[in-house]
BAZAGU-190326 format. One record per residue (C-alpha): residue number from 1; residue in three letters; chain; x negated, y negated, z. Coordinates in nm, 3 decimals, always signed. Layout:
BEGIN
NODE   zami   lumba   lumti         u         v         w
NODE    NUM     Ala       A         X         Y         Z
...
This chain:
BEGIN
NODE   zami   lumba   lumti         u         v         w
NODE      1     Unk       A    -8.725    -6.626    +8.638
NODE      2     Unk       A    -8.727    -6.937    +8.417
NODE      3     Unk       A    -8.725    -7.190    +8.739
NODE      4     Unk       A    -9.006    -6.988    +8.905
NODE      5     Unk       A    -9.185    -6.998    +8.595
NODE      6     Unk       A    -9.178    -7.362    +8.511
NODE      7     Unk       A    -9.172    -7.501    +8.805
NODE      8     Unk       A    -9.506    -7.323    +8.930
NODE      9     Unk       A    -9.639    -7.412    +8.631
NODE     10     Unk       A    -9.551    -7.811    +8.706
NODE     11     Unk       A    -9.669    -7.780    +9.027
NODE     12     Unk       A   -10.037    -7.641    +8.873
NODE     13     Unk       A   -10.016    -7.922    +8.595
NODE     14     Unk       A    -9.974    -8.166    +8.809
NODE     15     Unk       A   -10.260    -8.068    +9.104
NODE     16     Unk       A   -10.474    -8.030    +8.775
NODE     17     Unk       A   -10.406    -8.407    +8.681
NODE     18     Unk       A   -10.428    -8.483    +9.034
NODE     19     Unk       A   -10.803    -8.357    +9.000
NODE     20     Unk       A   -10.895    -8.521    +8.679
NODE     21     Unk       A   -10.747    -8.852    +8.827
NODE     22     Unk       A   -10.930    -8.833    +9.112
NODE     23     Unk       A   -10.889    -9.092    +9.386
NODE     24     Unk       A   -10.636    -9.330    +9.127
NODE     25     Unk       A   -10.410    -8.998    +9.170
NODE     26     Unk       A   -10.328    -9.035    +9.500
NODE     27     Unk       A   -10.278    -9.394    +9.453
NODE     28     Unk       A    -9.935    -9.503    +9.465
NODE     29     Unk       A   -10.002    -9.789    +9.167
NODE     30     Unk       A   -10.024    -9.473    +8.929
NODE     31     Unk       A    -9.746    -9.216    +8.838
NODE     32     Unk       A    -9.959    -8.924    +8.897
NODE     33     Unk       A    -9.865    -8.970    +9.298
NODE     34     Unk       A    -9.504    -8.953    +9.173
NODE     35     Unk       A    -9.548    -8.658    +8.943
NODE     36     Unk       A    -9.694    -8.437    +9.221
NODE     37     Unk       A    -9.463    -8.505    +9.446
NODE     38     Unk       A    -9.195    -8.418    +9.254
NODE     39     Unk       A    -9.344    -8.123    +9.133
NODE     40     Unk       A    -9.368    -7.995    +9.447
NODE     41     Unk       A    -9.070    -8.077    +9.573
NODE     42     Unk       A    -8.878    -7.883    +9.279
NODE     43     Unk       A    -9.080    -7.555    +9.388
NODE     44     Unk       A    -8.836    -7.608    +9.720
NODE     45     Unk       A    -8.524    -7.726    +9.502
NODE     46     Unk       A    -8.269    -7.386    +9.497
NODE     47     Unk       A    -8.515    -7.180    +9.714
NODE     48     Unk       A    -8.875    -7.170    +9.711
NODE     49     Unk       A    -9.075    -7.004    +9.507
NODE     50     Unk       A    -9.122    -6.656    +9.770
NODE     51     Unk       A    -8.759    -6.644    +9.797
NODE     52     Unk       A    -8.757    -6.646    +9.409
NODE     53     Unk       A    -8.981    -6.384    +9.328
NODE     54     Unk       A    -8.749    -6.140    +9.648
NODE     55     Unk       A    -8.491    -6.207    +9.413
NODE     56     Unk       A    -8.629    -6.137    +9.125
NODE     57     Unk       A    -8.734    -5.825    +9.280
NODE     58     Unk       A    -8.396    -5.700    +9.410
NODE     59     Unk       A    -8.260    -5.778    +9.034
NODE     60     Unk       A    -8.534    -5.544    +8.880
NODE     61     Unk       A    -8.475    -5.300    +9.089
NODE     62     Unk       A    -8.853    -5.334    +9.249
């Protein structure tokens, strides 16, 4: 539940920088490229987030 949790919530921090950046946040001169992409990628890392929340499902019984 933990990785679901913060790694959703990276994902939205980051897409929110990504807005308040603007164009320098997709530049590749800044971090913020970096920081998405690796916040998006970790959503994938150990299953992605659907598979997640199935198994987080199966283990509460839902």
């Amino acid at each position: 539940m933990v990785k679901l949790a913060t790694t959703e919530l990276a994902k939205r921090t980051a897409l929110e920088g990504m807005q308040i950046m603007g164009g320098y946040g997709y530049a590749s001169e800044y971090p913020m490229e970096r920081y998405l992409r690796s916040a998006v990628v970790t959503t994938i890392f150990g299953g992605t987030s659907e598979i997640q929340k199935n198994i987080i499902a199966k283990t509460l019984g839902l």
